[in-house]
C-alpha positions as CSV (number, residue, x, y, z in Angstrom):
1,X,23.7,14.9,27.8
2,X,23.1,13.3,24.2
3,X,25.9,12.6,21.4
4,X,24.9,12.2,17.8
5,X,27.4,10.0,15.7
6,X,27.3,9.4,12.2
7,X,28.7,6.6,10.5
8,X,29.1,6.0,6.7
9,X,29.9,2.9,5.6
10,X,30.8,2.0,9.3
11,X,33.3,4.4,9.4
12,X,32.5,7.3,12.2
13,X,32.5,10.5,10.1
14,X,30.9,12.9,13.0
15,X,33.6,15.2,13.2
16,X,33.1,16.3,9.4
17,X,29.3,16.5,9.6
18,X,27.4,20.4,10.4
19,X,26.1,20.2,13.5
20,X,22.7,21.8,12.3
21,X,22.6,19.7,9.3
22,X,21.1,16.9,9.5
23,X,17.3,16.5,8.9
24,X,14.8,13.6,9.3
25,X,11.9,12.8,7.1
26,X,9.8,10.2,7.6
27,X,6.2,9.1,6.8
28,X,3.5,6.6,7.2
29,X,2.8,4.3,4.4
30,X,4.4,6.1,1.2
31,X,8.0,5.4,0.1
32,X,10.1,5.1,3.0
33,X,12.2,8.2,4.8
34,X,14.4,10.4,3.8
35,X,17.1,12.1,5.4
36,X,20.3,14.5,4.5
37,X,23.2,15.9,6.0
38,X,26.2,18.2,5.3
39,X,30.1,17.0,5.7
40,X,33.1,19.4,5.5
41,X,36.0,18.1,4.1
42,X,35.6,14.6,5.2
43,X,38.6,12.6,5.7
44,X,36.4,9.5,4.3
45,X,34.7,10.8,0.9
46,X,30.8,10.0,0.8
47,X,29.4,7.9,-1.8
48,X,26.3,7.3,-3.7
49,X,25.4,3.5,-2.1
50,X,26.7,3.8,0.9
51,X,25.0,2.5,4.2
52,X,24.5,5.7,6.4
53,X,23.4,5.3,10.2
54,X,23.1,8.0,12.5
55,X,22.9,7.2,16.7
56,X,21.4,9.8,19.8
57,X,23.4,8.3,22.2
58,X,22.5,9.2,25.7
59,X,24.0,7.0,27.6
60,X,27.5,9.1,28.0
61,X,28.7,12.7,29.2
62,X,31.4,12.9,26.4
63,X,32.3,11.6,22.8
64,X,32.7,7.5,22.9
65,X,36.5,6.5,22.9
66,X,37.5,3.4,21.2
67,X,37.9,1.7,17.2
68,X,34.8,2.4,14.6
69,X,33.6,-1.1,14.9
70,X,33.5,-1.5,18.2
71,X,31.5,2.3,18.4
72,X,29.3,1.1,16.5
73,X,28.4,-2.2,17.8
74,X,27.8,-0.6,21.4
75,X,25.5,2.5,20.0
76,X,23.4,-0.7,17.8
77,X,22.7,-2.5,20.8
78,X,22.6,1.1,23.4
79,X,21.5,4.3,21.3
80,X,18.5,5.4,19.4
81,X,19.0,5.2,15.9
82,X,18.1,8.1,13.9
83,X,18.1,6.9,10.8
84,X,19.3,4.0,8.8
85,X,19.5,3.7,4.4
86,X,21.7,4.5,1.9
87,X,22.9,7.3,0.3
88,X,21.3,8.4,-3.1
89,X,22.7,11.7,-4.1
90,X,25.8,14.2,-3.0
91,X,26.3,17.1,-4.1
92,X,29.8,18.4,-3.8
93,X,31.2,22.5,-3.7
94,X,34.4,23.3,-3.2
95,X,34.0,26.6,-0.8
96,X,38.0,27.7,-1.1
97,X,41.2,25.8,-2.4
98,X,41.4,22.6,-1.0
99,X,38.1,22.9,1.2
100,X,35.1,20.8,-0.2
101,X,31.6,20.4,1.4
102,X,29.4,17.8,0.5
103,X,25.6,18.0,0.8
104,X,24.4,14.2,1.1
105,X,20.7,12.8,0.8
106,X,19.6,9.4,1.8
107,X,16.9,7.1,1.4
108,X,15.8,4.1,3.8
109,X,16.2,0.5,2.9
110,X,13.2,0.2,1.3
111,X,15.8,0.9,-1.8
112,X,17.2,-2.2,-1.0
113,X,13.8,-3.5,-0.2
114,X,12.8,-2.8,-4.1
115,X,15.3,-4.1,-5.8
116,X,13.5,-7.1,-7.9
117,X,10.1,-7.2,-9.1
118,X,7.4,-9.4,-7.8
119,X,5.3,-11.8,-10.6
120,X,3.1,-13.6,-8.0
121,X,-0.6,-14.4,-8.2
122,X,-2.1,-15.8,-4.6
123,X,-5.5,-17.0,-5.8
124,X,-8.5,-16.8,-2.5
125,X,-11.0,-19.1,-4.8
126,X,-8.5,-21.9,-5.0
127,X,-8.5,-22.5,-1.4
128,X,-11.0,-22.7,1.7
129,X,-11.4,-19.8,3.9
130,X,-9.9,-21.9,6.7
131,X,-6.8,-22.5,4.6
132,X,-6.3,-19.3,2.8
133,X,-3.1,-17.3,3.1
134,X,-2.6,-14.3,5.3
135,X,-1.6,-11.0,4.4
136,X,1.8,-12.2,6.9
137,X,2.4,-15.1,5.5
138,X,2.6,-13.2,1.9
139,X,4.5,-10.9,3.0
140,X,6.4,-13.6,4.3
141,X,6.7,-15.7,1.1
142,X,7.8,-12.4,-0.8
143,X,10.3,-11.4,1.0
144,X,12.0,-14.8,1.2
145,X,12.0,-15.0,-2.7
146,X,12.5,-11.3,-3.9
147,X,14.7,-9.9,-0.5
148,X,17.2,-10.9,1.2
149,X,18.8,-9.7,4.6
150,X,15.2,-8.7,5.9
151,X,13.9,-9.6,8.7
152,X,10.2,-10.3,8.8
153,X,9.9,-11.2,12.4
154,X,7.5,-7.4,12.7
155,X,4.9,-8.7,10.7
156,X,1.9,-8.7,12.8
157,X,-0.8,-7.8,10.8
158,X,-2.3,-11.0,9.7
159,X,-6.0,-10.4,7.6
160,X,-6.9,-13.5,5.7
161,X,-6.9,-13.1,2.1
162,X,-9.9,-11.7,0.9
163,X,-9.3,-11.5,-3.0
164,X,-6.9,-12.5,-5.4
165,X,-4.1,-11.0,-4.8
166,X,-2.2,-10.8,-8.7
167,X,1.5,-8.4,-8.3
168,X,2.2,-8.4,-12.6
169,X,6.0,-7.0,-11.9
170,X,5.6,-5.1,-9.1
171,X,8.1,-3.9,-6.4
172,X,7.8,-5.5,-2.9
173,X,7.0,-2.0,-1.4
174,X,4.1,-1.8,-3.8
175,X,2.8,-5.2,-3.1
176,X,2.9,-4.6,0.7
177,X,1.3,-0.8,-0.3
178,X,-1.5,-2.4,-2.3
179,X,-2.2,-5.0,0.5
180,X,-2.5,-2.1,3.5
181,X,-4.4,-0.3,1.1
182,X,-7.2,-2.3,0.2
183,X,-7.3,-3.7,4.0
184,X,-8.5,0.0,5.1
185,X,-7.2,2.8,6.9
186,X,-6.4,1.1,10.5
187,X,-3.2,-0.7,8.9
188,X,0.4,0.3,8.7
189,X,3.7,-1.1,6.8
190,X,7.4,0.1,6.7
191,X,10.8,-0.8,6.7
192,X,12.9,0.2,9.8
193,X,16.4,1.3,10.5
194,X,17.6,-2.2,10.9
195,X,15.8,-3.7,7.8
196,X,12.7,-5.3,9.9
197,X,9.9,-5.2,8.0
198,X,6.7,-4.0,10.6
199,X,3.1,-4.5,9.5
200,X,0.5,-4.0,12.4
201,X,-2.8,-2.2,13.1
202,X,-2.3,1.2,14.5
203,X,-4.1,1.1,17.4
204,X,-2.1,-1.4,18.7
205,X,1.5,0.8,19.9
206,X,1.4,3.6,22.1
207,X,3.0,6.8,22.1
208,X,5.4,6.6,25.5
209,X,3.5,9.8,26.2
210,X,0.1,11.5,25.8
211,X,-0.9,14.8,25.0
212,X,-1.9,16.3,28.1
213,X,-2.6,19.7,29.7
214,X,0.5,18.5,31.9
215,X,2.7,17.2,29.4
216,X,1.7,20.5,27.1
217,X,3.7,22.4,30.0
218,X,6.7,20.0,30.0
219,X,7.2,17.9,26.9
220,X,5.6,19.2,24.1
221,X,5.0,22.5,22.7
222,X,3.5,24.1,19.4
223,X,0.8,21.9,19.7
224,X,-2.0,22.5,16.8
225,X,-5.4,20.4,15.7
226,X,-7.5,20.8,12.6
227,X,-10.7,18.9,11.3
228,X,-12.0,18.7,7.6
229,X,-15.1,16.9,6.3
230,X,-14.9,18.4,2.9
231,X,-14.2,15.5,1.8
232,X,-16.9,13.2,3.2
233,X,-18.6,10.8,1.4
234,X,-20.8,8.2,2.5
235,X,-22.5,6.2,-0.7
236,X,-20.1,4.2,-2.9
237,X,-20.4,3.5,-6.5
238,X,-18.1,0.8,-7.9
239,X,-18.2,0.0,-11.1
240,X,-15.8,-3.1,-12.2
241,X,-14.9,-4.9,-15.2
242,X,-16.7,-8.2,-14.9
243,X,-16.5,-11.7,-13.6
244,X,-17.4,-15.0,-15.5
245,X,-20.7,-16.6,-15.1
246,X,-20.9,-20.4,-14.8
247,X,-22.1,-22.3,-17.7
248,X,-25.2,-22.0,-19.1
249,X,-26.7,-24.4,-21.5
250,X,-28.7,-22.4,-24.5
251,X,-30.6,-24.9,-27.0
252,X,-31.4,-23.0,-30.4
253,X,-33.8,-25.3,-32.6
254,X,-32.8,-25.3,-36.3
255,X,-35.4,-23.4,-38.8
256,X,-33.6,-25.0,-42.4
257,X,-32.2,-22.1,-43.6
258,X,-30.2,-20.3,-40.2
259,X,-26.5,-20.6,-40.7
260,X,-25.9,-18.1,-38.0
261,X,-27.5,-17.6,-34.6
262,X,-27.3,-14.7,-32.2
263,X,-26.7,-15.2,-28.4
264,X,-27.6,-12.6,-25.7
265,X,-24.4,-12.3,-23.8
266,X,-20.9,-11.5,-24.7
267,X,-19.3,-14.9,-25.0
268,X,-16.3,-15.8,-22.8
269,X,-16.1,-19.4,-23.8
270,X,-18.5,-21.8,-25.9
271,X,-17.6,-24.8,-25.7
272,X,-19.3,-28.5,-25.6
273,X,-21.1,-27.6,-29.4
274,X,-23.4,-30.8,-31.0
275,X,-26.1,-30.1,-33.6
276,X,-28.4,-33.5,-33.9
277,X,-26.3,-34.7,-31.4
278,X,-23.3,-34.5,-33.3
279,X,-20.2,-33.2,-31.7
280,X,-19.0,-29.7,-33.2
281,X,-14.8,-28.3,-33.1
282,X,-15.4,-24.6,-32.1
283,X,-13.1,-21.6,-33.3
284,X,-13.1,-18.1,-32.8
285,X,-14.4,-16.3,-36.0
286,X,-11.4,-13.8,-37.4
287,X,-8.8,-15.8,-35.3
288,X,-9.2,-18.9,-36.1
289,X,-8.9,-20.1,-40.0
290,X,-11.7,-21.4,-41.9
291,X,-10.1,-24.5,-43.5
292,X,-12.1,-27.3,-42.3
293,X,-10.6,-27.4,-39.1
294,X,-13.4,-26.3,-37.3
295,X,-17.3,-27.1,-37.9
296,X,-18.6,-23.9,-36.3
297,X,-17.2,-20.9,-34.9
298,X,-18.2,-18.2,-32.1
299,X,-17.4,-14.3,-32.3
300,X,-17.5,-12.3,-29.6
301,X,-18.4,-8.7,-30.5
302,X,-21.1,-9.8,-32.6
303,X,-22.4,-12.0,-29.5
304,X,-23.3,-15.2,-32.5
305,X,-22.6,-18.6,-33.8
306,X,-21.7,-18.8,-37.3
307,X,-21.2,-22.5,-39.2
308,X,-17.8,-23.0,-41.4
309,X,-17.8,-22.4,-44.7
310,X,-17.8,-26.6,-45.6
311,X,-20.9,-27.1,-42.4
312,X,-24.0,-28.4,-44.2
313,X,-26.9,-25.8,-43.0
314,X,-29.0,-28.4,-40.2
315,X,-32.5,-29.6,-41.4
316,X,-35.6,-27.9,-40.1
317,X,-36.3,-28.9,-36.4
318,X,-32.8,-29.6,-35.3
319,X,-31.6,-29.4,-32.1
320,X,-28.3,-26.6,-31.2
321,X,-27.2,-27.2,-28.2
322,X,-24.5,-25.6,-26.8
323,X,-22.7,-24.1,-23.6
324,X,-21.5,-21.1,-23.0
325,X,-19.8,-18.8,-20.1
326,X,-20.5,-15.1,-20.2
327,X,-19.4,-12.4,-19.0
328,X,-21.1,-10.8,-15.6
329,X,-20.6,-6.6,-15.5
330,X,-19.8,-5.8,-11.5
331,X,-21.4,-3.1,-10.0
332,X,-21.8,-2.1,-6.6
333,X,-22.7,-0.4,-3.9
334,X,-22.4,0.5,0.0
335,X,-23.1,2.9,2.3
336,X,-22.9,4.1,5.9
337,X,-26.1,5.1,8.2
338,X,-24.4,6.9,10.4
339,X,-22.5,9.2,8.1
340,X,-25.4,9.9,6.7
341,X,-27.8,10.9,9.7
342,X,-24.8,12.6,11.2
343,X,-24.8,14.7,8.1
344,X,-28.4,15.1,7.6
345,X,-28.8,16.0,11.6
346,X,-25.7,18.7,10.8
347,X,-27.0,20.0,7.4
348,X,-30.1,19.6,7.2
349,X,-31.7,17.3,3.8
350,X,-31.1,13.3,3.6
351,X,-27.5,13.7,4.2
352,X,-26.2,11.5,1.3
353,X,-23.1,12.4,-0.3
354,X,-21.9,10.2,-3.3
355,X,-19.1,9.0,-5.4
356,X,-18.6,6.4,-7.5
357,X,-15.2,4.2,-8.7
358,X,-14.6,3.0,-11.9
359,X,-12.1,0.3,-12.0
360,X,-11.8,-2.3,-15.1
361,X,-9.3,-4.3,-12.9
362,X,-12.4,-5.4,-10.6
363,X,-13.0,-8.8,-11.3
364,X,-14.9,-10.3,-9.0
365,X,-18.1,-9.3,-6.8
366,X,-16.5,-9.7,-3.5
367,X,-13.6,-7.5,-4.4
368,X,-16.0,-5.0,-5.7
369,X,-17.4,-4.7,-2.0
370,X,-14.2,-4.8,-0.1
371,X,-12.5,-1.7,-2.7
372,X,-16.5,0.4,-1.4
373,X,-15.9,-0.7,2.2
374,X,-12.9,0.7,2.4
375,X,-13.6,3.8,0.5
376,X,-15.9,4.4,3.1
377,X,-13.8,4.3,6.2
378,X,-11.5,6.2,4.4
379,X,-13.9,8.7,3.6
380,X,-17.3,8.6,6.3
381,X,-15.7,10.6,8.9
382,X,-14.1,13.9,9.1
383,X,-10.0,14.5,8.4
384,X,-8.4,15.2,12.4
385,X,-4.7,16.7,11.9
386,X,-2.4,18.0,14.0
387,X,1.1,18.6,15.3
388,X,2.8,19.3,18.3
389,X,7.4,19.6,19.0
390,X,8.9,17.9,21.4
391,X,13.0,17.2,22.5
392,X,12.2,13.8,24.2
393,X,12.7,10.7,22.0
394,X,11.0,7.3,21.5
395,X,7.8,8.4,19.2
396,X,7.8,6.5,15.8
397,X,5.4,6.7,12.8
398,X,2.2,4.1,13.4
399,X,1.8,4.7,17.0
400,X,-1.3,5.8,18.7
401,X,-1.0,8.7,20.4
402,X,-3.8,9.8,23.1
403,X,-5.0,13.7,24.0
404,X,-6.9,14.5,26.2
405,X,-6.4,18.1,26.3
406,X,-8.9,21.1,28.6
407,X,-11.3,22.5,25.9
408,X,-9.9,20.6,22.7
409,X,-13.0,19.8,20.6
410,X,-11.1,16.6,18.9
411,X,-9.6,14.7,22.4
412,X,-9.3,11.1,21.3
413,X,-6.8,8.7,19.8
414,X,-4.7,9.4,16.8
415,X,-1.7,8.0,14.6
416,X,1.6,9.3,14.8
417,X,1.9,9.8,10.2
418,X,4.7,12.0,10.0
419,X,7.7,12.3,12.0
420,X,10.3,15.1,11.5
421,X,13.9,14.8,12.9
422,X,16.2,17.7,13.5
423,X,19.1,18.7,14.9
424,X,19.5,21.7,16.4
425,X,23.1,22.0,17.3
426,X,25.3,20.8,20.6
427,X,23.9,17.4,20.0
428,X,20.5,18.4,20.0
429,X,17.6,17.0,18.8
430,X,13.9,18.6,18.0
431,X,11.1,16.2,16.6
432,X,7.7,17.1,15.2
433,X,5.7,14.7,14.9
434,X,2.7,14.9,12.5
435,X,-0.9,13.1,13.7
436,X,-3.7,12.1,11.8
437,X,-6.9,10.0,12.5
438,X,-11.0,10.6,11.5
439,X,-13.9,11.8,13.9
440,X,-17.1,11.4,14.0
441,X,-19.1,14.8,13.0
């Protein structure tokens, strides 16, 4: 037998909850769970903030005896928690006089997760590969200065820093979003019912049971695949903003008369100016003021060099020597052999099918490769989805499910992305859990 308690604001409030209420909503790598529940006029009135955790406790025949706190310290350490947050919304009707029901919706701590902004730049080119942080130890450093009551200790994942890494005001949920992201499609993140904070590669925790022709007869039912590869693509574009050159020395000899000179690239900084020889003070023409401060000045949509008004024009044969950085446009591109014979083999012609990214807020080369890479492995292979029911507990979102199922076309290994709870009355829970993962054509 299995009990399901509810507790709001540590105070047990099962009694008052509808035993076909409550609902559990929960997915890989977006903003958390969700979860909601009805209470009939609840001795302890629900409120928006309140910490909400629901317990399947199957450890007992019949309802736990004994105070609140005491309850709830055995099912924390005993039961499987359901779900864990706060609530954000109620909705309250009154049914007849003096009867009220309240409709309550939750969200997970990543609430409480979110609730300052990061300003953080972690720089890769100021370090050594050997000494550059890892994605853990960010996470690590962000959630000691912008959290607190988190626990990091199911952070696992640990890529070194490929890129800069710049969060301008940015929750900690997007920072750890943006980091998974840009890693590729093999790594998870999310905030549990007890406010640990997991990172880890899929792959890595398995299912307590596999989707077999035996376990299709005696744990799980309603059991559905699916593949797409409408949306494969397997040559990447990126087009970036641009990344600084080093400096580059131009010399422009003097003809008498020039007062201006053009350069080829778009000017990022001049700097280290000397005509004859003679040092020059540089200013920006239009935002600097012409009023003797400076001797010459640079502008940068014009791409030129332009003396101040009070610069005597330089003699015939003079030397201009000065350095500038410019500005590099990125583009590049990558693609995957297999995806494309596979296609080609399938379809018939070369079997190339393109995109391209424009992103300004690509700055440097190496980032420019990583953001194609990992469009590819989201995108080289075909979509596997699927769903199956089951009443037994212990799945979770991020772990690897296996079937291997008579006459399935798409056995293999996939991740557990969605997981819906339900109850289903007389303590009863149903879960359908939601897999995803890509195939080879």
């Amino acid at each position: 037998m299995s009990i399901i308690y509810y507790f709001v604001n540590s105070v047990n409030v099962s009694d008052s909850v509808l035993s076909q209420s409550f609902t559990v909503s929960k997915v890989l790598s977006t903003h958390g769970s969700s979860a909601s529940f009805t209470m009939e006029n609840p001795t302890t009135i629900p409120l928006e903030g309140n910490d909400v955790k629901v317990y399947l406790d199957t450890t007992v025949d019949s309802p736990r005896m004994g105070s609140d706190a005491s309850m709830k310290t055995y099912l924390d350490a005993n039961a499987t928690v359901l779900f864990g947050g706060v609530i954000y919304s109620i909705s309250q009707s009154k049914l007849v006089p003096g009867y009220w029901k309240y409709q309550v919706q939750c969200t997970d701590y990543t609430r409480l997760l979110d609730r300052r902004l990061v300003a953080e730049t972690y720089l890769a080119s100021t370090v050594t590969w050997m000494t550059t942080l890892t994605s853990k130890e960010i996470m690590e450093d962000i959630l000691t200065k912008y959290t607190s009551g988190f626990d990091s200790s199911g952070l696992s994942w640990a890529n070194f820093l490929l890129g800069d890494q710049i969060f301008d005001y940015m929750t900690p949920s997007e920072c750890f979003r943006q980091m998974v992201e840009e890693s590729g499609p093999d790594v998870f993140w999310y905030v549990d019912y007890s406010k640990k904070v997991w990172s880890d590669w899929k792959s890595t925790i398995p299912a307590p049971y596999e989707i077999t022709d035996t376990t299709l007869s005696t744990i799980f039912n309603n059991f559905s695949i699916s593949a797409d590869y409408s949306q494969v693509r397997n040559k990447i574009y990126v087009q970036g903003g641009y990344e600084v050159s080093t400096d580059l020395t131009i010399i422009k000899v003097c003809t008498g008369q020039e007062r201006t000179w053009s350069i080829e690239y778009y000017p990022h900084n001049v700097h280290d100016v000397t005509i004859d020889g003679v040092p020059k003070d540089i200013g920006q023409e239009n935002v600097d003021a012409d009023d003797g401060t400076y001797d010459i000045f640079y502008n940068y949509y014009e791409k030129t060099l332009k003396l101040a008004v009070l610069e005597p024009t330089p003699a015939v044969g003079v030397y201009l020597v000065f350095k500038i950085q410019y500005e590099i446009p990125i583009t590049h591109s990558a693609k995957d052999d297999a995806s494309i014979i596979s296609l080609a083999a399938r379809e018939g012609g070369d079997g190339v099918y393109e995109y391209i990214i424009r992103d300004t807020s690509i700055n440097a080369r190496m980032n420019a490769d990583k953001v194609a890479k990992h469009d590819l492995e989201q995108h080289k292979l075909a979509d596997i989805v699927g769903s199956v029911t089951t009443l037994t507990n212990g799945f979770d979102i991020g772990q690897a499910v296996t079937i291997n199922v008579t006459d399935c076309q798409y056995n293999g290994i996939y991740t557990i992305a969605e997981l819906t709870v339900n109850s289903l009355g007389n303590n009863n829970v149903e879960y359908v859990i939601g897999f995803e993962g890509k195939r080879e054509l």
